[in-house]
C-alpha positions as CSV (number, residue, x, y, z in Angstrom):
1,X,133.1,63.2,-172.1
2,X,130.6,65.4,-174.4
3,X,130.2,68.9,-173.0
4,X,127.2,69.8,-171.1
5,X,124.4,70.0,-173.5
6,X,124.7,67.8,-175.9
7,X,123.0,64.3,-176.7
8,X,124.3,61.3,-175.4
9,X,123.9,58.3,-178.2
10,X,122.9,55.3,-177.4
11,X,125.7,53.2,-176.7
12,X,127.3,56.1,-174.5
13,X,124.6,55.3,-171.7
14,X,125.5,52.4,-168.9
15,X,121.8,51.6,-169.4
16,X,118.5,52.5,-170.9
17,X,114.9,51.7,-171.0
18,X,114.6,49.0,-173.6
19,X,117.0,47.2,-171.1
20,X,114.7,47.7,-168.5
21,X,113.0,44.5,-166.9
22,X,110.6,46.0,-164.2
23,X,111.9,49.6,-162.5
24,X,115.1,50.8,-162.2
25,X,118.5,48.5,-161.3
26,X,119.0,48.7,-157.6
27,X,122.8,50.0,-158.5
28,X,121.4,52.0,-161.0
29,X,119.2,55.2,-160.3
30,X,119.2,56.6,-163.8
31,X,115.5,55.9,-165.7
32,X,115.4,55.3,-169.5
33,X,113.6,56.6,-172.6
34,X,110.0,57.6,-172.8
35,X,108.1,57.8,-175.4
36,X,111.5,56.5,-177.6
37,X,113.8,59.5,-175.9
38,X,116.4,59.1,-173.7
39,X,116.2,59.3,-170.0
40,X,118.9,60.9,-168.1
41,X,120.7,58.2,-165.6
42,X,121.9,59.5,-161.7
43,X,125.2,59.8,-161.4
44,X,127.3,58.0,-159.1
45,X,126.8,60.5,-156.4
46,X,122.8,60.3,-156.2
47,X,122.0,63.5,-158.6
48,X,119.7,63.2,-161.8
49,X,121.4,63.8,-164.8
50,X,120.6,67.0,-166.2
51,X,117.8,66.9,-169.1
52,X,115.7,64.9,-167.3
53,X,112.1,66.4,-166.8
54,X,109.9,65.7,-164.0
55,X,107.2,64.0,-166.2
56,X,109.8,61.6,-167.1
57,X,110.6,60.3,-164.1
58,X,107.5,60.5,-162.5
59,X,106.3,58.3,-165.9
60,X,109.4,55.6,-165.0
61,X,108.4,55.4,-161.4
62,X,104.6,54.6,-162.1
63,X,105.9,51.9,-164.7
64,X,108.3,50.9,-162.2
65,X,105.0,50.7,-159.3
66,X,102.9,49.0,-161.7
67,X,105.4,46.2,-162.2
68,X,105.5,45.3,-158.7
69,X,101.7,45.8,-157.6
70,X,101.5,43.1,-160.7
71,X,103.7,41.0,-159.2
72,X,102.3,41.2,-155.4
73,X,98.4,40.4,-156.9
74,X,99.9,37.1,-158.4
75,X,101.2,36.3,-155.8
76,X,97.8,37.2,-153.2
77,X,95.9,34.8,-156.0
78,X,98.3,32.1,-155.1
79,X,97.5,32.5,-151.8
80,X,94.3,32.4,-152.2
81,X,94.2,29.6,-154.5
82,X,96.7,27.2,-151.7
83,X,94.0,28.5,-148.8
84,X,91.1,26.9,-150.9
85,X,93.2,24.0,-151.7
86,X,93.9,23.2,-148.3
87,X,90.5,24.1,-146.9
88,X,88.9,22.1,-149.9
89,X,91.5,19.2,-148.5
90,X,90.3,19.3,-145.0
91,X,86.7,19.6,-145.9
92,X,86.8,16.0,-147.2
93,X,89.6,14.4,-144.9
94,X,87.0,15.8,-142.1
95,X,83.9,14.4,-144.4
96,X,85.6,10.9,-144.7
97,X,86.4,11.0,-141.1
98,X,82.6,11.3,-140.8
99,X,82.3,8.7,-143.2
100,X,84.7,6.2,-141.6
101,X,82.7,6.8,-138.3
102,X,79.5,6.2,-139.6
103,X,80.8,3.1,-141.3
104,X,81.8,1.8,-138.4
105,X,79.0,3.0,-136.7
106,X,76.7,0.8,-139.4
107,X,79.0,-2.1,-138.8
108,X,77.9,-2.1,-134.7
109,X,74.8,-1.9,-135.7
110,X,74.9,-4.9,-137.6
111,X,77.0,-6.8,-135.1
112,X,74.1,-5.3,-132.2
113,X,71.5,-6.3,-134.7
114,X,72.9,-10.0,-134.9
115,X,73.5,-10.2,-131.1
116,X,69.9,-9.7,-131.1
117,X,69.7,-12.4,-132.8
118,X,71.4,-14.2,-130.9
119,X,69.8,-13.1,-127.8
120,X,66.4,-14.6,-128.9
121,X,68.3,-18.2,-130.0
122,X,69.5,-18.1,-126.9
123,X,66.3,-17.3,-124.3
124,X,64.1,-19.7,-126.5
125,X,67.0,-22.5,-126.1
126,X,67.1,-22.0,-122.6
127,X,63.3,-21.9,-122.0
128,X,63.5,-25.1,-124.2
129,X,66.0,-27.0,-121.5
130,X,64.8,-25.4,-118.5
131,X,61.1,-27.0,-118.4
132,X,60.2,-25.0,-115.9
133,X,56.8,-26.5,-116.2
134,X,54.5,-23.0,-116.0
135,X,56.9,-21.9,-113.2
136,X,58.5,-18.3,-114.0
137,X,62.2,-18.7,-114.1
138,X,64.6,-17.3,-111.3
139,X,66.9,-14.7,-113.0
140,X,70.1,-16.8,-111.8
141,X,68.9,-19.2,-114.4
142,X,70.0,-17.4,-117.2
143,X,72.3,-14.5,-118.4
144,X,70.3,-11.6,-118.5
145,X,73.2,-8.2,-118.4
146,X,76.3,-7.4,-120.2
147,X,75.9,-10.7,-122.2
148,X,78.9,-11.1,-124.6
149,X,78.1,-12.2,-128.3
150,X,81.4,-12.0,-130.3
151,X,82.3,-8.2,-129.9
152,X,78.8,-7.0,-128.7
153,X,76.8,-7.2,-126.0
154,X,72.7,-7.1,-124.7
155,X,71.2,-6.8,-121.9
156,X,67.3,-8.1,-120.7
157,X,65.6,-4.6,-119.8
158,X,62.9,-6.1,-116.9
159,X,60.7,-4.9,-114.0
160,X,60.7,-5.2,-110.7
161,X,57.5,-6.2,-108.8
162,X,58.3,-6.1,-105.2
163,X,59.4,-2.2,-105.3
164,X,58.1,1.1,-106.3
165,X,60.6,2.2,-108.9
166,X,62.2,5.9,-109.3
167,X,65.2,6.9,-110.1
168,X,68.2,4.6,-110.2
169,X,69.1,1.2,-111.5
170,X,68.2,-1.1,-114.1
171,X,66.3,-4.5,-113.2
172,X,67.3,-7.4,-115.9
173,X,65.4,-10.3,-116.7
174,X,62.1,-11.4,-118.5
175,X,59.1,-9.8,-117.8
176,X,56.1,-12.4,-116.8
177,X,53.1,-11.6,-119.0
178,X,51.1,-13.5,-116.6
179,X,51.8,-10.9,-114.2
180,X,49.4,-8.3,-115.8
181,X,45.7,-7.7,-116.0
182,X,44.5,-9.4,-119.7
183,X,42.7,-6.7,-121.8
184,X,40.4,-9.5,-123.1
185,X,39.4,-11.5,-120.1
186,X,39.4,-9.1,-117.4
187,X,36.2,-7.6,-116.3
188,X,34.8,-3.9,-116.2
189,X,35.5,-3.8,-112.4
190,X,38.9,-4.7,-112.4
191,X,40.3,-2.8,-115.9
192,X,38.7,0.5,-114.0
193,X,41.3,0.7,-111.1
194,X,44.6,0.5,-113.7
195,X,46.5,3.7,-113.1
196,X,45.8,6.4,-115.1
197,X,42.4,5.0,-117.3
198,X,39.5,6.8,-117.1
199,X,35.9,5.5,-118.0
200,X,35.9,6.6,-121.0
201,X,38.5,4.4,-121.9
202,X,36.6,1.5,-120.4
203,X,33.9,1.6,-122.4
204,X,36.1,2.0,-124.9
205,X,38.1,-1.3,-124.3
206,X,34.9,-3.1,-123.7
207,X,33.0,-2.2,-126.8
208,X,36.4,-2.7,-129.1
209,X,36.6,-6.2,-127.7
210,X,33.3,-7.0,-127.5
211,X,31.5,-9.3,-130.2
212,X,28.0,-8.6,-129.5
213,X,27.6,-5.7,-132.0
214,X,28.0,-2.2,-131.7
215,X,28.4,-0.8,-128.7
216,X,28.7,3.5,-127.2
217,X,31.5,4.0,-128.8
218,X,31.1,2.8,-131.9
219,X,30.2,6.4,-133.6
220,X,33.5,7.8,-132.4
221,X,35.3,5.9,-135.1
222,X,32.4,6.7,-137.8
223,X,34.0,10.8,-137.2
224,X,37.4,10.1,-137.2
225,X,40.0,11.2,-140.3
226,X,40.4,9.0,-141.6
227,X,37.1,6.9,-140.3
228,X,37.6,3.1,-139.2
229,X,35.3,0.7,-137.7
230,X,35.7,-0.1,-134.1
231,X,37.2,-3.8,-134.3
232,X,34.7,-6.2,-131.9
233,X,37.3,-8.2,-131.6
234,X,39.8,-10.0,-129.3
235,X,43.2,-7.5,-129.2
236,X,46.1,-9.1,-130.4
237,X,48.2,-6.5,-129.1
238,X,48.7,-3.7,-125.9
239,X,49.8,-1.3,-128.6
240,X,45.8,-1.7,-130.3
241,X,45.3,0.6,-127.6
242,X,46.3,3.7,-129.1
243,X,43.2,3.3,-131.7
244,X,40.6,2.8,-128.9
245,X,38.0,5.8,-127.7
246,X,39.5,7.5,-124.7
247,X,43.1,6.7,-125.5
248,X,46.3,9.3,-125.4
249,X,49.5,8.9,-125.0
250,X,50.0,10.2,-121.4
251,X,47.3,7.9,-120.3
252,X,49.2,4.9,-122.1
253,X,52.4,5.5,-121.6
254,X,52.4,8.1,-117.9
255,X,55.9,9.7,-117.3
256,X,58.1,6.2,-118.8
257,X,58.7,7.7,-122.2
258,X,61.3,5.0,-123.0
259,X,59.2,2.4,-121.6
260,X,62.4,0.7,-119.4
261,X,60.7,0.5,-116.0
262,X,62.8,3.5,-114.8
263,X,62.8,7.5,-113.8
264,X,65.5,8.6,-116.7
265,X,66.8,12.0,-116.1
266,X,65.5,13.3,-119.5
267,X,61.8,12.1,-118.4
268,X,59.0,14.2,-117.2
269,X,58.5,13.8,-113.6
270,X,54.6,15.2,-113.5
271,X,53.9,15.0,-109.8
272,X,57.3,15.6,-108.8
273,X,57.9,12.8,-106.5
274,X,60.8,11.3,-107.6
275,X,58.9,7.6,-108.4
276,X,58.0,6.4,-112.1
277,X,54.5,6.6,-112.4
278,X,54.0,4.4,-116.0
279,X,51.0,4.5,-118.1
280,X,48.6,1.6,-118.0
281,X,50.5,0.2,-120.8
282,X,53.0,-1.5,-117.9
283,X,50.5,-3.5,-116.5
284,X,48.5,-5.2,-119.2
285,X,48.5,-7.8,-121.5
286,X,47.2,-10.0,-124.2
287,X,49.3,-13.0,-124.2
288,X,48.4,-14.5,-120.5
289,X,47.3,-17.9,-120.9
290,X,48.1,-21.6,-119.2
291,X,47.3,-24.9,-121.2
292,X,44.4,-26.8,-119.8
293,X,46.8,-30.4,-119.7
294,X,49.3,-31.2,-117.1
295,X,52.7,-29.7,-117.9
296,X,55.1,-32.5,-117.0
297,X,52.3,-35.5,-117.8
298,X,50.2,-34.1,-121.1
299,X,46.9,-35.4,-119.1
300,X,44.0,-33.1,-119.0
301,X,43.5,-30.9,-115.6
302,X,40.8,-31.6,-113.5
303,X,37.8,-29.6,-114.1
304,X,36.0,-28.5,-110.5
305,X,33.6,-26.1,-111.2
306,X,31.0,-28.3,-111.0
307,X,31.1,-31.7,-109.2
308,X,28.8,-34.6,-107.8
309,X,28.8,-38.1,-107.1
310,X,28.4,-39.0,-110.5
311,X,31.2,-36.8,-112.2
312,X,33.9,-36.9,-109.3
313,X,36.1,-39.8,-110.4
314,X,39.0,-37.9,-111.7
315,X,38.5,-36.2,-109.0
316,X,38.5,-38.7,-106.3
317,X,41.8,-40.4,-108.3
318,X,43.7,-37.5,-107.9
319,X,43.0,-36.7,-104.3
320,X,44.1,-41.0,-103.4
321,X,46.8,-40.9,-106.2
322,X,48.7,-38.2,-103.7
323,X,46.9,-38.4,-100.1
324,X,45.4,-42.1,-100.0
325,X,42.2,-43.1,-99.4
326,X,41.1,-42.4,-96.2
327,X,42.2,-38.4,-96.8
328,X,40.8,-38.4,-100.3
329,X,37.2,-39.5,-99.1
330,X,37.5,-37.0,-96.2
331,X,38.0,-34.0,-98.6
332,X,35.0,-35.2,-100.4
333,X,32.9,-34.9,-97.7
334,X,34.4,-31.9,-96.3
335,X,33.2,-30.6,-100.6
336,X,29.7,-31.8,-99.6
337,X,30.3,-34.7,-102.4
338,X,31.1,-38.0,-100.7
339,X,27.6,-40.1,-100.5
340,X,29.1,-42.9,-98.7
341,X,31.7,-43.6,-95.9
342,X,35.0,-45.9,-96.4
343,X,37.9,-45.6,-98.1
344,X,36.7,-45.8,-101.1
345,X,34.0,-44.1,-102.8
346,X,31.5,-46.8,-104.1
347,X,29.2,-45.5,-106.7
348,X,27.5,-48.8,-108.0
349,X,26.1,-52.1,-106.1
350,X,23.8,-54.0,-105.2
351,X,21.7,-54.6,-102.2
352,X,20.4,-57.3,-100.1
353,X,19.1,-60.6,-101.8
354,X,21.1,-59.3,-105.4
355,X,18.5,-56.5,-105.3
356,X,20.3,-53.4,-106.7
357,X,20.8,-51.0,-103.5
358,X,18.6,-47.5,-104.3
359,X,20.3,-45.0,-105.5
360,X,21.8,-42.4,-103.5
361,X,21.0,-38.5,-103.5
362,X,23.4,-36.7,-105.9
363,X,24.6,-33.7,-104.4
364,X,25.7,-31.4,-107.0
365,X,28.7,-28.9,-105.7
366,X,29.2,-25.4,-107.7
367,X,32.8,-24.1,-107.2
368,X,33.3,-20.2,-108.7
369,X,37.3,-20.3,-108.2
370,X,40.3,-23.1,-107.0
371,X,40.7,-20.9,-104.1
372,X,37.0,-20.9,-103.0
373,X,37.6,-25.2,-103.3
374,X,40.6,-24.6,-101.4
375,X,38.6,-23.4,-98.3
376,X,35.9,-25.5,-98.8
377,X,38.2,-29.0,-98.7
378,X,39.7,-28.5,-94.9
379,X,42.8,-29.0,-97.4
380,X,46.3,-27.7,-95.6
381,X,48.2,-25.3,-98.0
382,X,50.8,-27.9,-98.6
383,X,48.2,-30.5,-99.7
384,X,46.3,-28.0,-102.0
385,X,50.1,-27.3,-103.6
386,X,50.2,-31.1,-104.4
387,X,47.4,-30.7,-106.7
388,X,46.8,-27.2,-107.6
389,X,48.1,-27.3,-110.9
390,X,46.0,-30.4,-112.2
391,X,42.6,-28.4,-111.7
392,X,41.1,-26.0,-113.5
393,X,37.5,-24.3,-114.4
394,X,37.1,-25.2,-117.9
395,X,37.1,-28.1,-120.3
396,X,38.6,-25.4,-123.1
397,X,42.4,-26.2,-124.8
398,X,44.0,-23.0,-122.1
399,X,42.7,-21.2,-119.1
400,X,42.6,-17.9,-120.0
401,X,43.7,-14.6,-118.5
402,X,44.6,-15.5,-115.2
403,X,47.0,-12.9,-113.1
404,X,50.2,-14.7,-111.4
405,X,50.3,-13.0,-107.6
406,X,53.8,-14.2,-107.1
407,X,55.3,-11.7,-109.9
408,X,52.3,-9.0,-110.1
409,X,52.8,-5.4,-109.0
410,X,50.8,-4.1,-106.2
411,X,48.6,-1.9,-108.8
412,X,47.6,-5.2,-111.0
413,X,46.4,-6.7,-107.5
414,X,44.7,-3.9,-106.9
415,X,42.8,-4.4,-109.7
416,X,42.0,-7.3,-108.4
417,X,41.4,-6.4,-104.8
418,X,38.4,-3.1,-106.2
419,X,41.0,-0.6,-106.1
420,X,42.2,-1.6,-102.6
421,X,46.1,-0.4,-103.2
422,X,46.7,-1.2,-99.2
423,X,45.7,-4.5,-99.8
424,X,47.7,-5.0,-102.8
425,X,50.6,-3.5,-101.5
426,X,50.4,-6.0,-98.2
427,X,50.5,-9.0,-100.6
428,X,53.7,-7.6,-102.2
429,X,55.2,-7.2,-98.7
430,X,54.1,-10.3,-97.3
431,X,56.3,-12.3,-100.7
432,X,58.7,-10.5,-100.1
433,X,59.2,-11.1,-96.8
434,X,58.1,-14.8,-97.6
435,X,59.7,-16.1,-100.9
436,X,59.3,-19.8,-99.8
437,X,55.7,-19.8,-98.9
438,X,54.7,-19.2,-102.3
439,X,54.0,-22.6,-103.8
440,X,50.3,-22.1,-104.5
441,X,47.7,-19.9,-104.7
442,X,46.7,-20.6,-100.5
443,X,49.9,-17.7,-99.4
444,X,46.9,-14.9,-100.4
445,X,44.9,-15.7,-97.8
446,X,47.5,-16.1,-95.0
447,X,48.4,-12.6,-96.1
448,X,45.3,-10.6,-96.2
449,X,44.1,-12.6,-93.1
450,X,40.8,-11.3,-91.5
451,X,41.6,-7.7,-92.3
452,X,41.3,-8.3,-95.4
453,X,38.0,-10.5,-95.5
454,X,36.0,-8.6,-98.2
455,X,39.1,-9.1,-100.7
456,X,39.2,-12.5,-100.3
457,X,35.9,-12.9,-101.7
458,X,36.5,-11.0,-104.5
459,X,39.3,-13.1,-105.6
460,X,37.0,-16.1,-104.7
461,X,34.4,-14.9,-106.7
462,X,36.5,-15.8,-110.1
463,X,39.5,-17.7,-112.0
464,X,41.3,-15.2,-111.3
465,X,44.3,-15.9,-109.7
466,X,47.2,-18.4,-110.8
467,X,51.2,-19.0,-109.6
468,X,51.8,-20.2,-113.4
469,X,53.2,-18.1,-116.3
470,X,53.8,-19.5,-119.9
471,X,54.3,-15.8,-121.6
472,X,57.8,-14.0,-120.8
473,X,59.1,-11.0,-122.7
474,X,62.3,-10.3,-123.3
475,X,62.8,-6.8,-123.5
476,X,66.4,-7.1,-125.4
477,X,69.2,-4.1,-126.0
478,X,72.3,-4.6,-127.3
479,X,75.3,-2.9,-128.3
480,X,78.1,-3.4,-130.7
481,X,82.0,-2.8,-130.4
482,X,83.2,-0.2,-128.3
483,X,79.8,1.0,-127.1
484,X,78.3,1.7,-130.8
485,X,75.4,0.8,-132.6
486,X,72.5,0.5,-130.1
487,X,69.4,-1.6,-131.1
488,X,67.0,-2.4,-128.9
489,X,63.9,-5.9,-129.9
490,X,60.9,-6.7,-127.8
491,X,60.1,-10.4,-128.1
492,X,57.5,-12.4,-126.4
493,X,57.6,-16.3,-125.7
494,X,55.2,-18.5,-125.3
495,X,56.1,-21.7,-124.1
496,X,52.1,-23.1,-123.6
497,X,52.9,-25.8,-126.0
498,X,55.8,-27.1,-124.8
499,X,57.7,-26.0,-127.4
500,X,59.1,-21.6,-127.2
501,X,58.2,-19.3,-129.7
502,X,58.1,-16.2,-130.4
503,X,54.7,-14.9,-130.8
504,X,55.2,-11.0,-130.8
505,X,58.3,-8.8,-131.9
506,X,58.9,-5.2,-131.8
507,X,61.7,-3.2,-132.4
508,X,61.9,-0.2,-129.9
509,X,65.2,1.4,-130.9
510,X,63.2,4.6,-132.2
511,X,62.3,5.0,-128.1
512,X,66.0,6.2,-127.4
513,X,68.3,4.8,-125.0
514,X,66.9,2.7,-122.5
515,X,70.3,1.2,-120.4
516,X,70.3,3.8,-117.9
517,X,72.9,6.1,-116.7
518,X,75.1,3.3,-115.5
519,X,75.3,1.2,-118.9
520,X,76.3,4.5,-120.5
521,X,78.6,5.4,-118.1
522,X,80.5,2.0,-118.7
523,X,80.4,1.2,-122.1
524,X,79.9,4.7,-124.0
525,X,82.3,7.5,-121.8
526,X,84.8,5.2,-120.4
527,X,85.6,3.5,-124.4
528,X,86.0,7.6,-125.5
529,X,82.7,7.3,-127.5
């Protein structure tokens, strides 16, 4: 062993620097050259050899420090790098998760969209087969909720008449045009008492469908941005409305946002009474009308609003065709027409010696309405309901406009009635409470009675009234697999020809969900949806 003092070569050291890989050896506490010197090595014992210098080993220990911060910040980078892997690899498993859903979201709308479809083949084949002959179909006639096409389903959003409606179910079916007041036909006097309209918005319906030339409100339209002209024209739809004078949405549409004949939770209830009060949207129309020929026969109706002895054959045919002769002469005379006494009516002969007989008076009879020839005839209510629907008021191709009372709400019969809601409310009560008296017009004035007695002769003073409908619309929603893809298509039917079609479509889907709570409850929350 060399004597304290002197230098160690190379080769004498267990180790040194330039076989150094990062720090010192964990067996081996010595430290190498610096700088191209020798470092002094530890003994076996722990102590630094001597001739090592503090700078020396405080230079081996930073180069020993360094080597392992290096080797910690690779190793942080990695870390970092795998996190943004991973989060880079559940950012787009999560967006084609999104993606999946929406696909299959897209494909139940498709299959809701065809179910639509399939809906309207459906109603119009049905309305086809049924022949119900101007007669509004009973809802037991046709499928009308939860209506399975393939792996969707629709439902027939309707109304019902007989109750005030608030919060709570659904009613499915069609929805009788006839039932509401005609924006074209009806008159000033009746179009002021819908709910919510205000005179303003009279005029304004009047002068938009009026043909006459310009009416008051015709420089409203001349100010608007942009300007249009007012249209003085017939409207061929309810939502025309919106561009009339007086108009708002509030008025139109009141607190049914949705426009599904119900209180939803997520509407505004203004008057805080728990009942849907609609716009006046929900009770008119432009579709109502009734063909001026016979359903079941194709022969032309009767016209009565103006008879005599001269013009009273088809008449008088009709009346021995279903009562006989003796009856049908005593109507006649009980109309003020009959001239001559038998049982039948003779209009031609001659007289005594081959002499033609003088001619008789013609009496000429004026009739305003069915139901004022109803009282007039002495006819029972069952007679009259043998022949009601072969008369009519005009020699046109339809009868026009006319409000069915056996599906109407109580505020369209007010309309009828001069704003008398009691009255209109008794003739929903007395249906109700008499579904099988209802085969003709004659069941109004059994229920309004003498209380009632200056009604009646408002509804007597017009063609007003009718227990035919032709128009139905089938307010259809649908849904595809598992609850998804709502859709929701307004059609409307007219069946005046004989043959269905589909004379109006709107799609309502943008109106938001119009099933009610129930539906939801079924077919969204109980699928995990």
């Amino acid at each position: 062993m060399k004597a304290h003092g002197e230098r160690h070569s190379r080769n004498d050291l267990p180790f040194c620097a330039e076989r150094m890989e990062c720090g010192p050896s964990p067996r081996r506490r010595g430290y190498g050259p610096a700088g191209g010197s020798l470092l002094p090595l530890s003994n076996g014992a722990g102590a630094v050899i001597p001739g090592t210098s503090a700078r020396t080993r405080s230079a081996a220990r930073l180069s020993a420090s360094a080597g392992c911060t290096e080797r910690g910040s690779v190793l942080i980078i990695v870390l970092w790098i795998a996190f943004g892997l991973v989060s880079l690899a559940l950012y787009f498993a999560d967006a084609m998760s999104y993606e999946q859903r929406a696909s299959d979201n897209r494909v139940s709308a498709m299959e809701a969209d065809a179910a639509i479809d399939g809906a309207a083949r459906y109603l119009g084949s049905n309305l086809a087969n049924a022949q119900t002959n101007g007669f509004f179909p009973g809802i037991l006639s046709y499928s009308n909720a939860a209506v399975t096409i393939g792996d969707a389903h629709f439902w027939l959003i309707g109304r019902d008449t007989n109750n005030p409606v608030g919060a709570g179910r659904l009613c499915f079916g069609l929805v009788d045009e006839a039932s509401k007041l005609n924006l074209n036909f009806a008159a000033s006097n009746q179009i002021i008492w819908l709910p919510r309209i205000t005179q303003d918005l009279t005029s304004g319906i009047l002068d938009w469908r009026s043909t006459n030339g310009p009416g008051t409100t015709t420089t409203y339209y001349e100010m608007l941005q942009p300007a249009y002209q007012c249209k003085g024209a017939a409207f061929e739809s309810v939502d025309e409305l919106r561009l009339v004078f007086g108009a708002n949405m509030d008025m139109l549409v009141g607190e049914d946002a949705n426009r599904n004949g119900i209180l939803d939770p997520n509407e505004n209830d203004e008057n805080q009474n728990g009942m849907l009060d609609p716009g006046l949207t929900e009770f008119v129309t432009v579709y109502s009308r009734e063909p001026n020929t016979n359903s079941a026969s194709g022969k032309a109706l009767v016209n009565i609003h103006t008879l005599n002895s001269t013009n009273d054959a088809p008449l008088l045919s009709l009346l021995q065709t279903n009562f006989g002769n003796t009856r049908a002469t005593q109507i006649l005379q009980a109309l003020g027409i009959a001239t001559t006494t038998g049982a039948t009516v003779s209009r031609t002969g001659n007289g005594p010696g081959g002499n033609p007989a003088p001619a008789a008076a013609v009496t000429t009879v004026t009739f305003t309405s069915p139901l004022q020839f109803y009282e007039r005839s002495k006819m029972t209510s069952s007679e009259f309901s043998q022949i009601f629907t072969n008369l009519t008021m005009t020699n046109g191709p339809y009868i026009m406009g006319r409000v069915n009372i056996n599906t109407a709400s109580a505020p369209v019969l007010a309309c009828l009635l001069g704003g008398d809601t009691g009255a209109g409310q008794q003739l929903v009560n007395y249906r109700a409470a008499n579904p099988n008296s209802l085969t003709s017009i004659t069941w109004i004035i059994d229920a309004l009675g003498q209380a009632y007695a200056s009604d009646l002769q408002l509804l007597e003073a017009g063609d007003y009234i009718t227990t035919q409908s032709y128009q139905f619309t089938a307010d259809v929603a649908a849904l595809g697999p598992h609850g998804r893809g709502y859709r929701r298509v307004k059609f409307v039917f007219d069946t005046s020809t004989g043959t269905p079609q589909i004379i109006y479509r709107q799609d309502l889907t943008h109106l938001g969900w119009a099933l009610g709570r129930d539906v939801r409850q079924t077919w969204l929350v109980a699928k995990g949806t």
